[in-house]
Phi, psi and omega in degrees: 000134164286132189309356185268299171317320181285320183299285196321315195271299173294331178305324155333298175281305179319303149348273167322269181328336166275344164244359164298325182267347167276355184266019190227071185236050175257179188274130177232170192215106197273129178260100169255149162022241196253039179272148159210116153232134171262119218212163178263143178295332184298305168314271180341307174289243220333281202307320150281321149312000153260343164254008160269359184261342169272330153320301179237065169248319175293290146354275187301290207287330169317285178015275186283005172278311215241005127314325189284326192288000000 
């Protein structure tokens, strides 16, 4: 694919995710371990979404590193 199909595509998908997470903006109250925070679900998306995107930016460039090798 050409970097012009990828700019397109992800803007697309950011797009889709922004607005999946304003229409999901009531309040919720998220449990890890012994943790309880009440937070807007739209933070809650987004926040899993940048860490999944950042995971797998990490992920693909180790990748493409031990390819390289």
């Amino acid at each position: 694919m050409t970097a012009k199909i990828k700019l397109i595509l992800g803007g697309l998908l950011l797009l889709l995710g922004v607005i999946f997470a304003v229409q999901n903006a009531a309040v919720v109250e998220v449990k890890f371990i012994v943790w309880s925070l009440t937070i807007s679900q739209a933070l809650v998306i987004f926040l899993t979404s940048a860490t999944g995107i950042i995971a797998g930016f990490f992920l693909g460039t180790a990748f493409k590193i031990s390819r390289q090798d």
